[in-house]
C-alpha positions, 0 to 999 in steps of 0.5 A: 488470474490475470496478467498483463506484460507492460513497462517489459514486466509481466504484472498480475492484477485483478480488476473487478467491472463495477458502477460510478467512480473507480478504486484502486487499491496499493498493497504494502512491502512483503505482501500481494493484493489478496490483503484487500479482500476483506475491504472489498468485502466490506465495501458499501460502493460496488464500484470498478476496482483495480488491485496490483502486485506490484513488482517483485510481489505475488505473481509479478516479474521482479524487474528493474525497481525504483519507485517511479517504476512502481508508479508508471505500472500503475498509471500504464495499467490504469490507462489500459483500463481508461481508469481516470478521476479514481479514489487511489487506496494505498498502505505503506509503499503502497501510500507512497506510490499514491504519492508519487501517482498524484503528483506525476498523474493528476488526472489519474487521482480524484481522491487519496487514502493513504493508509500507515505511511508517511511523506518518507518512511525510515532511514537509509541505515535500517533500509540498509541493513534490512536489503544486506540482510534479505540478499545474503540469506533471505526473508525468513530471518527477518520474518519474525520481527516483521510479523510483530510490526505488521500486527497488534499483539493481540492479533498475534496471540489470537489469530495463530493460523492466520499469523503462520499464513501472512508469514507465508505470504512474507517470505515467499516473496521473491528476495529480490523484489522484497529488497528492490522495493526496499530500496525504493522506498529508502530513496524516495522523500514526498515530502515537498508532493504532499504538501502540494496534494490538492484532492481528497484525502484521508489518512489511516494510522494503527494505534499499534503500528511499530513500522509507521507509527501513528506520529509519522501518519499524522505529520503526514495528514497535517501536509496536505491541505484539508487532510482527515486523520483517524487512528483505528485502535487494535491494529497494526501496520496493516489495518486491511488485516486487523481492521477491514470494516473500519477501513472500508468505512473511511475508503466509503465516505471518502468515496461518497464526497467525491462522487 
């Protein structure tokens, strides 16, 4: 494990040494950076790789949360790294922090795969509601609901053990930091920034993703000049999960355009 104190937060990460142009890779609301293992695995490029849990995740300090804190810990921990000119990867808020990284950090982004999110995600009553319920009796209430738009229904009713894992990984994920990134995502509208994205981009929709639906993913590719789109069937919200061979392939070819 690995751990580096900046921005007076304490972050866990993991940094992979590799060849060529770098990758980081951006999880979602309620999960840690171990959703991209089966990517990584997947993965035709052996290049230097960057994972984060971000604030309030996994092993890392809640702190103060607001989405330009999200981004200034990664850009500080890319600089510590020297990682520039890198194929940011992001899923859900994760696709939001690659957002607001492109457009206060350029030079850090050479290319974007922005995975189930949109230029802004849901409304502030539902972000509301979600934040009174998670700071006044925590995350196992919601944890069901959630589970059913992280995944497809098939992948529920065939993978139990791994579906009693990943709600695990939900709801023991500080409360604090679940409702802090909550409200971050709820303030946060890229919706004039991506319509400024000039670098690379490939955006990936789950056909049976109820949290970002393909619709939302879709408005998104058609902001950003010279978007790709693709929408990977049987899958969710988090196709790292449900579909890591498919997208490591899209994060493969975008990466080989740019090398």
């Amino acid at each position: 494990m690995t751990f580096e104190t900046l921005n007076e937060v304490t972050l866990h990460y993991r940094y992979v040494s590799g060849e060529g142009m770098p990758i980081v890779f951006l999880n979602s609301l309620g999960t840690d950076f171990r959703i991209w293992d089966s990517v990584m695995d997947h993965l035709s490029v052996k290049a230097p790789v960057l994972c984060i849990d971000k604030r309030g995740h996994g092993l890392s300090d809640d702190g103060p949360i607001t989405m330009g804190a999200l981004v200034g810990d990664v850009s500080t921990l890319m600089d510590q790294h020297d990682m520039k000119d890198a194929l940011i990867c992001g899923v859900s808020v994760g696709g939001l922090i690659a957002q607001g990284l492109a457009a206060t950090r350029p030079d850090l982004v050479a290319g974007l795969t922005l995975c189930c999110t949109g230029a802004k995600i849901g409304d502030a009553d539902g972000w509301n509601a979600r934040i009174q319920t998670v700071e006044s009796q925590g995350i196992a209430p919601i944890a069901d609901a959630v589970l059913e738009r992280w995944f497809s229904e098939g992948f529920r009713t065939k993978n139990p053990s791994d579906l009693a894992g990943y709600r695990n990984m939900l709801i023991r994920t500080s409360a604090a930091g679940y409702a802090g990134v909550c409200a971050a995502i709820r303030d946060s509208d890229f919706t004039d920034q991506a319509r400024r994205i000039t670098v690379p981009t490939y955006c990936i929709a789950g056909a049976n993703d109820l949290a970002t639906p393909p619709a939302l993913v879709q408005a998104l590719a058609g902001m950003i000049k010279g978007a790709r789109y693709e929408e990977l069937d049987n899958c969710g919200h988090l196709p790292s999960i449900e579909q890591p061979a498919a997208t490591a392939r899209a994060i493969s070819r975008l990466y080989e355009t740019l090398k």
